[in-house]
Chimera marker file (.cmm) of the C-alpha trace (Angstrom):
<marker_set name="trace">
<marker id="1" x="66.604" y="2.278" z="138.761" r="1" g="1" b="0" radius="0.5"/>
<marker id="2" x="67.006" y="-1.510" z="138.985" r="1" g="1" b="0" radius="0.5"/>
<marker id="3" x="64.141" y="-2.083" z="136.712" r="1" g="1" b="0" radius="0.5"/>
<marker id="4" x="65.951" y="0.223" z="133.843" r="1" g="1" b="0" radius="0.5"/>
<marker id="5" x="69.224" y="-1.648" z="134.762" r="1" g="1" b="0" radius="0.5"/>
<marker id="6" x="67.552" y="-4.585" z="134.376" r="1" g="1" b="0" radius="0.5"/>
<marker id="7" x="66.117" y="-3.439" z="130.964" r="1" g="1" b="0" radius="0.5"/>
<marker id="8" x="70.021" y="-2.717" z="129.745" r="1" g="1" b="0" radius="0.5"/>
<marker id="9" x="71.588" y="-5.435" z="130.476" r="1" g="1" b="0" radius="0.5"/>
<marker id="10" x="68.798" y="-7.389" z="128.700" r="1" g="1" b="0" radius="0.5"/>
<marker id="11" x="69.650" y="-5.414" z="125.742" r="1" g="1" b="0" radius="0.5"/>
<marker id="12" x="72.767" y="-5.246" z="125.870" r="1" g="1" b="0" radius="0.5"/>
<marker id="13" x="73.176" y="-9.211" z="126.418" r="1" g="1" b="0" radius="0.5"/>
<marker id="14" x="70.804" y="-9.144" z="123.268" r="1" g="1" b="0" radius="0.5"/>
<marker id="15" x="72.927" y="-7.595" z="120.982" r="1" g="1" b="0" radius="0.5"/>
<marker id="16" x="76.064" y="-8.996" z="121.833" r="1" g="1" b="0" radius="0.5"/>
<marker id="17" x="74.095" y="-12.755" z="120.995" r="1" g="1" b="0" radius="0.5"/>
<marker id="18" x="72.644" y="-11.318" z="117.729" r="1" g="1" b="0" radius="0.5"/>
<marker id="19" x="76.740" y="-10.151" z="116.643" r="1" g="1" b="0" radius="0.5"/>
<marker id="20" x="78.050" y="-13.591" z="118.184" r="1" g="1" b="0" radius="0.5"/>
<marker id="21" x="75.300" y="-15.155" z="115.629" r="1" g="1" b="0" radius="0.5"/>
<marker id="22" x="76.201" y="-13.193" z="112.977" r="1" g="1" b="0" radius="0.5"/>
<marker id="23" x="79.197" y="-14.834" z="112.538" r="1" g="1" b="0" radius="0.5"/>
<marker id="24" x="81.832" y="-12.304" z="111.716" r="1" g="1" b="0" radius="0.5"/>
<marker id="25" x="82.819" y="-10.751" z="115.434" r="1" g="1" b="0" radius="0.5"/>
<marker id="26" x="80.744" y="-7.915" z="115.481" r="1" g="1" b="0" radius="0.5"/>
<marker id="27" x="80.415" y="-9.446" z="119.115" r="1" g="1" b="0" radius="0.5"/>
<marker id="28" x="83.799" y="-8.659" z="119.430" r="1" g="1" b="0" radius="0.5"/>
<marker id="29" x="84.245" y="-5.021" z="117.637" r="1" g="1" b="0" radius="0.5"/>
<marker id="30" x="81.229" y="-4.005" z="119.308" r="1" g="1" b="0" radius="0.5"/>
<marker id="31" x="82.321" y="-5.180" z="122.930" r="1" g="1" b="0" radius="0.5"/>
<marker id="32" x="85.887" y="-3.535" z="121.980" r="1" g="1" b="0" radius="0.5"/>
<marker id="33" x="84.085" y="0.082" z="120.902" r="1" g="1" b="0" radius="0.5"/>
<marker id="34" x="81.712" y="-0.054" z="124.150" r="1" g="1" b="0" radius="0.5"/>
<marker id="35" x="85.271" y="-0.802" z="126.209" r="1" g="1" b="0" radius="0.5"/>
<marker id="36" x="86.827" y="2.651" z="124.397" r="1" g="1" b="0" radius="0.5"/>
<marker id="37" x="83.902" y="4.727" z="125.105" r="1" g="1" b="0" radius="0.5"/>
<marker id="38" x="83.708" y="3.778" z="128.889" r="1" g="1" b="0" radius="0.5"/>
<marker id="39" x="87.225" y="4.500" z="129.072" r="1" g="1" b="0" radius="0.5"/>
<marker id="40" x="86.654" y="8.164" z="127.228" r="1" g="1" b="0" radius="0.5"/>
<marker id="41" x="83.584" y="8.892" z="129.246" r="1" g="1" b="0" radius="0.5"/>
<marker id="42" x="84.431" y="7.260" z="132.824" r="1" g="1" b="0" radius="0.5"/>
<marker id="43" x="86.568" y="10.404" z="134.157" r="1" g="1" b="0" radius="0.5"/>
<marker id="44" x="83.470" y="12.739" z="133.190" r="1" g="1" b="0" radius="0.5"/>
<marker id="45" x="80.815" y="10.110" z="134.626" r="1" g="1" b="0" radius="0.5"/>
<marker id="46" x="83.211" y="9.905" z="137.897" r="1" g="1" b="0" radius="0.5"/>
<marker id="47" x="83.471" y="13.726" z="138.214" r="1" g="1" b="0" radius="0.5"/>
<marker id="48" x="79.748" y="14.249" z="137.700" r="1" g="1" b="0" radius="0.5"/>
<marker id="49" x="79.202" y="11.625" z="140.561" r="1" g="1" b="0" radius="0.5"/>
<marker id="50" x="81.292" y="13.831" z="142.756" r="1" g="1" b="0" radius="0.5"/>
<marker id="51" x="79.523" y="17.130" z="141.758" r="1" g="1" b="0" radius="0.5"/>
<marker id="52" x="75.757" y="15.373" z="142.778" r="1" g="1" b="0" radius="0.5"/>
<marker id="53" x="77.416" y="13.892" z="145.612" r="1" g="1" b="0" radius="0.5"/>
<marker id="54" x="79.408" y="17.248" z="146.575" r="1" g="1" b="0" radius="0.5"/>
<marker id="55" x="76.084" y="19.866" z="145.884" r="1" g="1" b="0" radius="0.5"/>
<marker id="56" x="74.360" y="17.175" z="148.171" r="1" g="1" b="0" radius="0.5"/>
<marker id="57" x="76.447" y="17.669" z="151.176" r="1" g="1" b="0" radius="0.5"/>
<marker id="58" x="78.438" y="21.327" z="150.493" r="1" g="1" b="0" radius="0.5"/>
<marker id="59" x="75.458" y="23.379" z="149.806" r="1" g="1" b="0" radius="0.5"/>
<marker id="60" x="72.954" y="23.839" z="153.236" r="1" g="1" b="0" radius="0.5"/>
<marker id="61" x="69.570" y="22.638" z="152.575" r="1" g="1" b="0" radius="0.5"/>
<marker id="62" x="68.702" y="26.116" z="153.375" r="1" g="1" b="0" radius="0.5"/>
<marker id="63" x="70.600" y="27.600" z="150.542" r="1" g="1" b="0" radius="0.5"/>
<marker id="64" x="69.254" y="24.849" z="147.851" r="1" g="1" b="0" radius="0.5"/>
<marker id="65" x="65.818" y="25.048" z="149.221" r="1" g="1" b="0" radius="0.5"/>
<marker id="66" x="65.656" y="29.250" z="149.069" r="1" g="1" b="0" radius="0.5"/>
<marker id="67" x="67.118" y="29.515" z="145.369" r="1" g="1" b="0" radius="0.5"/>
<marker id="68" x="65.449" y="25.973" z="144.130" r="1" g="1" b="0" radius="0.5"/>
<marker id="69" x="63.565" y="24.574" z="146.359" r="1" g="1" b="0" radius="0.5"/>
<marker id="70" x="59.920" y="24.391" z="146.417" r="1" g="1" b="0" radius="0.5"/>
<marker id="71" x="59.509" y="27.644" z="148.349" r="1" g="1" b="0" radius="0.5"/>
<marker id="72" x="61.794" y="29.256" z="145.397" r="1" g="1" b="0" radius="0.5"/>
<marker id="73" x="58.805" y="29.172" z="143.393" r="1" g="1" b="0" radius="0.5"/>
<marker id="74" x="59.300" y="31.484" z="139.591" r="1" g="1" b="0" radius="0.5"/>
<marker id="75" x="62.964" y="32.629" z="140.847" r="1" g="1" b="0" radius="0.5"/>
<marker id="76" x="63.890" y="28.983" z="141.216" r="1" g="1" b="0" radius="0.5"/>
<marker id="77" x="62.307" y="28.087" z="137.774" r="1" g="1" b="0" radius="0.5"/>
<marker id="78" x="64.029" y="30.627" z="135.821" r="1" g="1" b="0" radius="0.5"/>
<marker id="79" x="67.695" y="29.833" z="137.878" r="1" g="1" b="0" radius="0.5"/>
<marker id="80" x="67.449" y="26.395" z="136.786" r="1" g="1" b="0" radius="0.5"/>
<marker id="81" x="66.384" y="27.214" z="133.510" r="1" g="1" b="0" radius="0.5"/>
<marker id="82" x="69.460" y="29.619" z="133.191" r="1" g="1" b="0" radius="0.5"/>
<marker id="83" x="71.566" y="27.152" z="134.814" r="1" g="1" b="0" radius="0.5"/>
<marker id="84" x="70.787" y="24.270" z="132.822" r="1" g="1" b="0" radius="0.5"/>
<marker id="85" x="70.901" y="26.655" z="129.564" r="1" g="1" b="0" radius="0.5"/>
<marker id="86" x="74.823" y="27.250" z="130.766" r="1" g="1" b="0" radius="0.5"/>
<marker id="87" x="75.580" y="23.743" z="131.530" r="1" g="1" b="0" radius="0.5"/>
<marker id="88" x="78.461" y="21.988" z="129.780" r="1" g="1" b="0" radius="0.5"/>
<marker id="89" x="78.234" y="18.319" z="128.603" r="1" g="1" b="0" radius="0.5"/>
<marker id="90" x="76.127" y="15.618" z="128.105" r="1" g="1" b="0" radius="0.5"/>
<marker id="91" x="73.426" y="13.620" z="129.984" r="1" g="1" b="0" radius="0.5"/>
<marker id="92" x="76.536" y="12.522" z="131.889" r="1" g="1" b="0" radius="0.5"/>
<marker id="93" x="76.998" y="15.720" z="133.178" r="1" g="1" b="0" radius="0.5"/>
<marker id="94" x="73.829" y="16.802" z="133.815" r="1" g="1" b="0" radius="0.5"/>
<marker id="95" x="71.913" y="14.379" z="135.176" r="1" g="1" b="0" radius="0.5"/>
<marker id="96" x="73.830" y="13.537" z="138.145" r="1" g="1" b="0" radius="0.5"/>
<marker id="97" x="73.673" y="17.023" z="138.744" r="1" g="1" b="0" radius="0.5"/>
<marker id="98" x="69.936" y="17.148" z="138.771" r="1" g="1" b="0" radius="0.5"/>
<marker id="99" x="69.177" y="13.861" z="140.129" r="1" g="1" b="0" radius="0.5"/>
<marker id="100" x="71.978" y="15.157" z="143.195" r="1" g="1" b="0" radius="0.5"/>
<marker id="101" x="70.417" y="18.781" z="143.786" r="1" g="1" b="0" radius="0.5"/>
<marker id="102" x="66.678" y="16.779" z="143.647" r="1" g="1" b="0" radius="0.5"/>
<marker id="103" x="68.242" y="14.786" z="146.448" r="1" g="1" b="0" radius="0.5"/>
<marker id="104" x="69.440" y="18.181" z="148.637" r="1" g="1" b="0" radius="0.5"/>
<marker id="105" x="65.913" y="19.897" z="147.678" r="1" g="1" b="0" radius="0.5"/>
<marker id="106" x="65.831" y="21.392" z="144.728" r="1" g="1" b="0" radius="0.5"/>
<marker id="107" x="62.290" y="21.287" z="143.551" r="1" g="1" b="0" radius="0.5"/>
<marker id="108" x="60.893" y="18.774" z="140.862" r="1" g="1" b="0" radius="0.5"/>
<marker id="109" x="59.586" y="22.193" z="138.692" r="1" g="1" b="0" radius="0.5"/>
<marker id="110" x="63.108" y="23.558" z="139.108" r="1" g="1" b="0" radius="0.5"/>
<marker id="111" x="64.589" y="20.482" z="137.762" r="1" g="1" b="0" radius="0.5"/>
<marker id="112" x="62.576" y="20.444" z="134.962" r="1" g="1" b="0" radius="0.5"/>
<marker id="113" x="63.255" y="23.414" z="134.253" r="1" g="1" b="0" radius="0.5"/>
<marker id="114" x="67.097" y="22.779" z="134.154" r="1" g="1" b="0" radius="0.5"/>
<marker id="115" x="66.690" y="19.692" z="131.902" r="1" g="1" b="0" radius="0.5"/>
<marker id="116" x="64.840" y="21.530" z="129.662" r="1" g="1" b="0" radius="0.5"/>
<marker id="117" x="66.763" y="24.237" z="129.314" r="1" g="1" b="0" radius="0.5"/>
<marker id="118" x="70.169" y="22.450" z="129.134" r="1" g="1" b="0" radius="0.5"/>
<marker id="119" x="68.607" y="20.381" z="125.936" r="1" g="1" b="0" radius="0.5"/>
<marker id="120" x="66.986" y="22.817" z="124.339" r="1" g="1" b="0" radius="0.5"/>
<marker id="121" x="68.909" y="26.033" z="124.755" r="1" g="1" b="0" radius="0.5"/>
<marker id="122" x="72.372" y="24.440" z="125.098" r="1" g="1" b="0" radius="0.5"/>
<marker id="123" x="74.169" y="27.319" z="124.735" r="1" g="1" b="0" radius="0.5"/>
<marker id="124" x="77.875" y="25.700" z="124.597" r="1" g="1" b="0" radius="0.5"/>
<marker id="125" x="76.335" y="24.228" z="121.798" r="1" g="1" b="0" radius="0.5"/>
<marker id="126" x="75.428" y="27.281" z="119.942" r="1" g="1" b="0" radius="0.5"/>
<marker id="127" x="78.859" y="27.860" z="118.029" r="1" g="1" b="0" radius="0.5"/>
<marker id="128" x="78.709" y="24.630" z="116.841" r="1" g="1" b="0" radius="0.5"/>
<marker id="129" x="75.317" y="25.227" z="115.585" r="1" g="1" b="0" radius="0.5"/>
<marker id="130" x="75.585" y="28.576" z="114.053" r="1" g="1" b="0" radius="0.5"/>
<marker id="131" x="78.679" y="26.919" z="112.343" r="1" g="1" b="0" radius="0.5"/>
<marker id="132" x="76.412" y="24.210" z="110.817" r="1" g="1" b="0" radius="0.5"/>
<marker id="133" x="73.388" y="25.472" z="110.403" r="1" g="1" b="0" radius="0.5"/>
<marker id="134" x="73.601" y="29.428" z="110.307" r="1" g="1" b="0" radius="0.5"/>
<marker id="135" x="72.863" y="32.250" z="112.200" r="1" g="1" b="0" radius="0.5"/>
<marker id="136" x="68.908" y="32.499" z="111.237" r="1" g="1" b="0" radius="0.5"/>
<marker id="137" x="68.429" y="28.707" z="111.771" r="1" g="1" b="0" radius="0.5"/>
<marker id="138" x="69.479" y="29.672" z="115.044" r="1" g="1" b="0" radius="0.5"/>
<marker id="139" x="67.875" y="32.355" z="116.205" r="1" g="1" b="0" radius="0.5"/>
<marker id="140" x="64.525" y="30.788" z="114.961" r="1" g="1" b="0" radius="0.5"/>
<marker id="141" x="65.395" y="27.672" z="117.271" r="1" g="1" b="0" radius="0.5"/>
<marker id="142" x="65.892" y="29.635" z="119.808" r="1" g="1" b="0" radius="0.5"/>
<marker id="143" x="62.957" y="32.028" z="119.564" r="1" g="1" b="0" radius="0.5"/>
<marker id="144" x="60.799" y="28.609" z="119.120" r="1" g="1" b="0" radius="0.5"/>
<marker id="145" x="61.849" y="27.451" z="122.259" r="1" g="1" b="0" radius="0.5"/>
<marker id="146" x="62.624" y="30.348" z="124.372" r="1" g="1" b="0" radius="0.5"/>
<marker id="147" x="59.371" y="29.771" z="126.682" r="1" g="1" b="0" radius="0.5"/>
<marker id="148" x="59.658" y="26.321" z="126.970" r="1" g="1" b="0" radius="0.5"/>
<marker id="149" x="61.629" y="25.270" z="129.723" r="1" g="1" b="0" radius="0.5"/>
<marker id="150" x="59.636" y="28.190" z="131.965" r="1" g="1" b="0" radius="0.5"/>
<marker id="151" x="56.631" y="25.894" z="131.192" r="1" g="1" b="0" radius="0.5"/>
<marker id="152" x="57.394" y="22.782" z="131.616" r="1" g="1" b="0" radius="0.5"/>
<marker id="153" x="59.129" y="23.902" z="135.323" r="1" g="1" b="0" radius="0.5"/>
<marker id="154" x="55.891" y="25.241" z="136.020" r="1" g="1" b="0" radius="0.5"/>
<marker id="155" x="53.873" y="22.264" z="134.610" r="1" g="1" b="0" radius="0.5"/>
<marker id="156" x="55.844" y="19.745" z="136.936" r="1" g="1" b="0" radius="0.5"/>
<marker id="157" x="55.959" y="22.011" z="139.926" r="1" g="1" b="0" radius="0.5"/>
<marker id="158" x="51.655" y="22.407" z="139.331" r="1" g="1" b="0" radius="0.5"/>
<marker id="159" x="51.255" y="18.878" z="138.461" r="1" g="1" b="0" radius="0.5"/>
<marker id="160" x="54.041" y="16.916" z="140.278" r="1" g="1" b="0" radius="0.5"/>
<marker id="161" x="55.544" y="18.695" z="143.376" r="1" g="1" b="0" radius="0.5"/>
<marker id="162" x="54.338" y="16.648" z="145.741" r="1" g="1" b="0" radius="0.5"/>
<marker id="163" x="56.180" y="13.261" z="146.815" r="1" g="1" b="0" radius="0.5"/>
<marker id="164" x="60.090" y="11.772" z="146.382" r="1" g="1" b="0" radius="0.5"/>
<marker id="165" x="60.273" y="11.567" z="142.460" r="1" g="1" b="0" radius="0.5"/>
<marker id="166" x="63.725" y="9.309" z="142.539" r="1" g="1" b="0" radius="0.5"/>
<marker id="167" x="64.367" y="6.980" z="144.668" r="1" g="1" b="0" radius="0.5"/>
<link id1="1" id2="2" r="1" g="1" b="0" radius="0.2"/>
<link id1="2" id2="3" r="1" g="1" b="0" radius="0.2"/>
<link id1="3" id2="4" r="1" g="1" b="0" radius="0.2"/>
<link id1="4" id2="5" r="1" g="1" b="0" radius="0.2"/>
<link id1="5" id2="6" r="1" g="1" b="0" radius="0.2"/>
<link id1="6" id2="7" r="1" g="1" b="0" radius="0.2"/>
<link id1="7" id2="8" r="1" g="1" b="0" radius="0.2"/>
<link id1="8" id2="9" r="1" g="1" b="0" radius="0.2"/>
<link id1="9" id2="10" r="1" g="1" b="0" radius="0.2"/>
<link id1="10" id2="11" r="1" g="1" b="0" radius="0.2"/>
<link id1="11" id2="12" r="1" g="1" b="0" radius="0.2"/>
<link id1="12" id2="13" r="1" g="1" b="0" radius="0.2"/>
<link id1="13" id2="14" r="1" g="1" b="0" radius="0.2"/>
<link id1="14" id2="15" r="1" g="1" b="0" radius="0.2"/>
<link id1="15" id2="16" r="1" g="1" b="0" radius="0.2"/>
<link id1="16" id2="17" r="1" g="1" b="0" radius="0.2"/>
<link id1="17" id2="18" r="1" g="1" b="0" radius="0.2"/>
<link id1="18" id2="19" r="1" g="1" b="0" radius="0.2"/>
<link id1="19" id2="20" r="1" g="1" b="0" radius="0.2"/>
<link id1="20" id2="21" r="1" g="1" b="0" radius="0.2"/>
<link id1="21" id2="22" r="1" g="1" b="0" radius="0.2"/>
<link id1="22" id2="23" r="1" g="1" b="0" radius="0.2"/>
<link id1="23" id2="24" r="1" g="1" b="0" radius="0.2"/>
<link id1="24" id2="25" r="1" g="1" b="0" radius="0.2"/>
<link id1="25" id2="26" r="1" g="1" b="0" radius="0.2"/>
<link id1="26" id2="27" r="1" g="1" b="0" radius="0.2"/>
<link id1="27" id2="28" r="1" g="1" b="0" radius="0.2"/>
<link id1="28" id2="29" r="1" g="1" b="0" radius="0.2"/>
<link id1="29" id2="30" r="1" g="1" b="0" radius="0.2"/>
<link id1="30" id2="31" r="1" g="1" b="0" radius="0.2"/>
<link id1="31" id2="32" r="1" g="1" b="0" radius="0.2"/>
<link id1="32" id2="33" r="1" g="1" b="0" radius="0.2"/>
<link id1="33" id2="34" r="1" g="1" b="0" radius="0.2"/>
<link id1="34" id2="35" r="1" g="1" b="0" radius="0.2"/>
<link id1="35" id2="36" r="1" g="1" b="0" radius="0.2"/>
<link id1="36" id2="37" r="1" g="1" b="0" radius="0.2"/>
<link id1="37" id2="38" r="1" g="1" b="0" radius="0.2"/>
<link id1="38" id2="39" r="1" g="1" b="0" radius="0.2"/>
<link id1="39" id2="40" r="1" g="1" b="0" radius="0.2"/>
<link id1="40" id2="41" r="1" g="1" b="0" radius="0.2"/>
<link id1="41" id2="42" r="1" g="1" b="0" radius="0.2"/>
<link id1="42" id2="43" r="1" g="1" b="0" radius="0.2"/>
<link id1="43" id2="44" r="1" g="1" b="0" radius="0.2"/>
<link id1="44" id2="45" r="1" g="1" b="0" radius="0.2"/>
<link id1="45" id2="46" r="1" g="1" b="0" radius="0.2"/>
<link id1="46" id2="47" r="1" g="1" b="0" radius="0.2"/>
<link id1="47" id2="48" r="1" g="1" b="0" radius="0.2"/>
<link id1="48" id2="49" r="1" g="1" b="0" radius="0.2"/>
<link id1="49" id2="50" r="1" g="1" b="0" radius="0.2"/>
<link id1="50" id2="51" r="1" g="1" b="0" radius="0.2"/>
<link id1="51" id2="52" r="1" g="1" b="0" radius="0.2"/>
<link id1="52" id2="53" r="1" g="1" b="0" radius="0.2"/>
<link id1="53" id2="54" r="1" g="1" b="0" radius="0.2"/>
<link id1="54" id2="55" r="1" g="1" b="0" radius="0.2"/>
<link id1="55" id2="56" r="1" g="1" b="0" radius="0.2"/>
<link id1="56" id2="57" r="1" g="1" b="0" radius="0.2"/>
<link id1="57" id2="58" r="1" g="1" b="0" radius="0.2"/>
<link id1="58" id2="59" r="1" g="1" b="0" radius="0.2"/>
<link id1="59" id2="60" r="1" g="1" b="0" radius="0.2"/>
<link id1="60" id2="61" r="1" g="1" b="0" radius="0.2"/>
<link id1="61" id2="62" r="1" g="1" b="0" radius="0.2"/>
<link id1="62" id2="63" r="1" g="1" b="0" radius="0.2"/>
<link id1="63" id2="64" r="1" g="1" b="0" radius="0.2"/>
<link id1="64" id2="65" r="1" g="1" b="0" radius="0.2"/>
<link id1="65" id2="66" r="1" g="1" b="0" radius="0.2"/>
<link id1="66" id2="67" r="1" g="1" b="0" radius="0.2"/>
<link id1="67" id2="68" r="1" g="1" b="0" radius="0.2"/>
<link id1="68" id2="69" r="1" g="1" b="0" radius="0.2"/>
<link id1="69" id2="70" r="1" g="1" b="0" radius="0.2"/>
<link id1="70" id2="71" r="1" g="1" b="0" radius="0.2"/>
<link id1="71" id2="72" r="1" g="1" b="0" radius="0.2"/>
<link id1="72" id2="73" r="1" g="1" b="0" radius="0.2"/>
<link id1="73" id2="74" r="1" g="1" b="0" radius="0.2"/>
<link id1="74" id2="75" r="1" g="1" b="0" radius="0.2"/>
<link id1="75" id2="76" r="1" g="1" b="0" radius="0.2"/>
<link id1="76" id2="77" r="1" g="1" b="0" radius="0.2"/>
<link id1="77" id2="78" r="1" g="1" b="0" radius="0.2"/>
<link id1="78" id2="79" r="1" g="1" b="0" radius="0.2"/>
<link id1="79" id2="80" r="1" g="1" b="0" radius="0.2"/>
<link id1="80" id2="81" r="1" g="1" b="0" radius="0.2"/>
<link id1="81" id2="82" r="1" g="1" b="0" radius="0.2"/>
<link id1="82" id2="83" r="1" g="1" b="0" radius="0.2"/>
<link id1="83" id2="84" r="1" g="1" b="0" radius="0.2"/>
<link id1="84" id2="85" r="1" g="1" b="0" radius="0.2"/>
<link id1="85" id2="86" r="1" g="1" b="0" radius="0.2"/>
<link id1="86" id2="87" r="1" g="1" b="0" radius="0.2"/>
<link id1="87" id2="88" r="1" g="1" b="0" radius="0.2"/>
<link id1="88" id2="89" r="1" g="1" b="0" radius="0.2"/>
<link id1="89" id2="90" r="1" g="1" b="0" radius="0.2"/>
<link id1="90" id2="91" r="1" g="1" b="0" radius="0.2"/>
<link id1="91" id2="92" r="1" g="1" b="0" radius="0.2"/>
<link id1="92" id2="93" r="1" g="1" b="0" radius="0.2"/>
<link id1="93" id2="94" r="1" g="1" b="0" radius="0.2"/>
<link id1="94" id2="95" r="1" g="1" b="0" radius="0.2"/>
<link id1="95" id2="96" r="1" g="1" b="0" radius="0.2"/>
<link id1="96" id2="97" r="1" g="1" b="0" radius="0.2"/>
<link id1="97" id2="98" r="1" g="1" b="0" radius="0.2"/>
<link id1="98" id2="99" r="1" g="1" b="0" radius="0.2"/>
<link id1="99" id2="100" r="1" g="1" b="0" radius="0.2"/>
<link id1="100" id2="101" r="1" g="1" b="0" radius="0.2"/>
<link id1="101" id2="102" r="1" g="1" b="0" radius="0.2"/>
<link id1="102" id2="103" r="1" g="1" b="0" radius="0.2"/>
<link id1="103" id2="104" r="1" g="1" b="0" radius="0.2"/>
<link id1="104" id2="105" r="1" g="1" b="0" radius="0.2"/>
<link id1="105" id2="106" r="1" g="1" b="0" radius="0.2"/>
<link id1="106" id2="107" r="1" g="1" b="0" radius="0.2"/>
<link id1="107" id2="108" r="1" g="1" b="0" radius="0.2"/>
<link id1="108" id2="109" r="1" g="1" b="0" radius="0.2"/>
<link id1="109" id2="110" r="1" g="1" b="0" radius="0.2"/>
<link id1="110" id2="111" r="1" g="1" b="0" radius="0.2"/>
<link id1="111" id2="112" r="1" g="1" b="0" radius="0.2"/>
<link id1="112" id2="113" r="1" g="1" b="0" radius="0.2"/>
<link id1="113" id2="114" r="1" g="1" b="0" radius="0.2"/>
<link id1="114" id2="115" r="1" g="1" b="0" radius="0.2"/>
<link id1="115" id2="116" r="1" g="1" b="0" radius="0.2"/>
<link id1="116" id2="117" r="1" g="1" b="0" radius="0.2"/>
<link id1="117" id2="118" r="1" g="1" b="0" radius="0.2"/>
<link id1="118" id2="119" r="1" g="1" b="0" radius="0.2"/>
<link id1="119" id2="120" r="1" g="1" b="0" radius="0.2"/>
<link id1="120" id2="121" r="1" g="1" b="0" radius="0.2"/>
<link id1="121" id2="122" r="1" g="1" b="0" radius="0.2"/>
<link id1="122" id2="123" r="1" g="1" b="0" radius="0.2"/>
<link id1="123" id2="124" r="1" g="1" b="0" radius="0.2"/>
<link id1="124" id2="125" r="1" g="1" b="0" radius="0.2"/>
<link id1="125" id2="126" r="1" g="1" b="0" radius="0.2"/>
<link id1="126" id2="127" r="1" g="1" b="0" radius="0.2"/>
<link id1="127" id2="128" r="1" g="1" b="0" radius="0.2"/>
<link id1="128" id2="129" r="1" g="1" b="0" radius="0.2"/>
<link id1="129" id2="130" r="1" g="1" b="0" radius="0.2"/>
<link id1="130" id2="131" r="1" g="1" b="0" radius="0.2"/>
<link id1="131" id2="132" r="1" g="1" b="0" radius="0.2"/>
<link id1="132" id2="133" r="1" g="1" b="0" radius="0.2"/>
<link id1="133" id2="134" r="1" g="1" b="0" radius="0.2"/>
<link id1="134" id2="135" r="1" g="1" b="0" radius="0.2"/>
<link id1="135" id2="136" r="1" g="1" b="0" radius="0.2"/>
<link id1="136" id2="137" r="1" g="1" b="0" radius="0.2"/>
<link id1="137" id2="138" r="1" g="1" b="0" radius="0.2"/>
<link id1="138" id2="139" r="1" g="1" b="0" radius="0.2"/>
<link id1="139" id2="140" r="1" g="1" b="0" radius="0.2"/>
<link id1="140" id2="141" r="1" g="1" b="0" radius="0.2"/>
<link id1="141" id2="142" r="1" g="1" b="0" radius="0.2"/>
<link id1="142" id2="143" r="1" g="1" b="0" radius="0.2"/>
<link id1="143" id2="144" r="1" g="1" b="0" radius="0.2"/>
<link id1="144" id2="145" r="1" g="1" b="0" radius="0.2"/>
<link id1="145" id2="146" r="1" g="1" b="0" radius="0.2"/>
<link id1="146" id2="147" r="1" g="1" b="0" radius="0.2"/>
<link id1="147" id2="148" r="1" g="1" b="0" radius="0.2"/>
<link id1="148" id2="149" r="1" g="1" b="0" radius="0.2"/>
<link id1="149" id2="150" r="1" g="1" b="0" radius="0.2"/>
<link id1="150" id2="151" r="1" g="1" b="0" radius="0.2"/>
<link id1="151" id2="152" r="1" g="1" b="0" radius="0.2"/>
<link id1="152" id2="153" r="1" g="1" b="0" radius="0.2"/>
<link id1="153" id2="154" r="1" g="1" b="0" radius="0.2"/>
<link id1="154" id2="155" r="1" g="1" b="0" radius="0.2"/>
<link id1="155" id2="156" r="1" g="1" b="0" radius="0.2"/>
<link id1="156" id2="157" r="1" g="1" b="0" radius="0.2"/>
<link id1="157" id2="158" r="1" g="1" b="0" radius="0.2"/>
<link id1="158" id2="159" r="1" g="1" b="0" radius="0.2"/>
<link id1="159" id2="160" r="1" g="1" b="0" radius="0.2"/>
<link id1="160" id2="161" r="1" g="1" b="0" radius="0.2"/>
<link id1="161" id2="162" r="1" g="1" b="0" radius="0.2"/>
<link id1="162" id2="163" r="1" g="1" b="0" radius="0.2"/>
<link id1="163" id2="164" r="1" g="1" b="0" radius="0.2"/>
<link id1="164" id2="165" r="1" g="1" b="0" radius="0.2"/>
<link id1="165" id2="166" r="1" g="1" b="0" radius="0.2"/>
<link id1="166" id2="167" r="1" g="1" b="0" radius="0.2"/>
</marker_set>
C-alpha cells in the first residue's frame, strides 16, 4: 500500500506542476474540485472504514470462516457473489468491505467473487441502466456476465488461496 501511495502522490504532485505551468490556475480549480469531492465522499469513506473495521471484530471468525471462509468452499463463492451483486456504492464502499472481511477470513475466491459481482452485476445500478440503455441491452449484459463472478471466485480460490494477499 505504500508503494501505490507513493505512486499517487507522485501523480498527483505531477499534475498540480503541469496546471501551475500552464499558467491560468488550473492548479488552483483543480486543487479546489479535489477539496469538494473529499468533502462529498469523506462521510462514505469514514463509514466504510467503520464497516471493515466493525465486520473485523463483530462477526466471530467462526461465523466469517463457515459462510466465506476457505472451508465455505461453492456456498461461500456464490454468497459473495450475491452479496457483492447487492452492494450499494462505489469502490469506496466496497473495498473496505472486502479488504476488512479478507482480514477476519473470508477467503481470497470469496472475495473475488464479491468484487466481481458488485462491478459487473451491480444491481442498484440496474434502474439507471435500463433507463439509459433499455431493457434488452440489459438483459443481454446480464446474461453475458451471469457466470462470471462464479469463475473468477473459483479461479482465485484454485490458483491463489494460499498465503496473506494484503498486507
Amino acid at each position: 500500500m505504500i508503494t501505490a501511495t507513493i505512486v499517487m502522490i507522485a501523480i498527483a504532485a505531477v499534475l498540480v506542476a503541469m496546471g501551475y505551468f500552464k499558467g491560468a490556475g488550473e492548479h488552483i480549480t483543480g486543487l479546489e474540485k479535489a477539496f469538494t469531492m473529499t468533502i462529498q465522499i469523506l462521510p462514505l469513506l469514514l463509514a466504510a472504514f467503520v464497516v471493515a473495521g466493525m465486520i473485523q471484530v463483530l462477526i466471530p471468525q467462526e461465523l466469517i470462516a463457515r459462510w466465506v471462509g476457505a472451508e465455505s468452499g461453492f456456498k461461500g463463492i456464490v454468497i459473495g457473489t450475491i452479496a457483492g451483486g447487492l452492494s450499494p456504492g462505489g469502490p469506496y464502499v466496497s473495498l473496505p468491505i472486502a479488504a476488512g472481511l479478507l482480514n477476519a477470513g473470508a477467503s481470497v475466491g470469496t472475495m473475488v467473487a464479491y468484487l466481481t459481482g458488485w462491478s459487473l452485476w451491480a444491481i442498484a445500478r440496474l434502474p439507471m441502466e435500463v433507463g439509459i440503455m433499455g431493457w434488452r441491452f440489459t438483459m443481454i449484459r446480464l446474461i453475458s456476465t451471469l457466470i462470471f463472478p462464479f469463475l473468477a471466485g473459483l479461479i482465485a480460490e484454485i490458483f491463489f488461496s494460499s498465503g496473506k494477499i494484503i498486507s
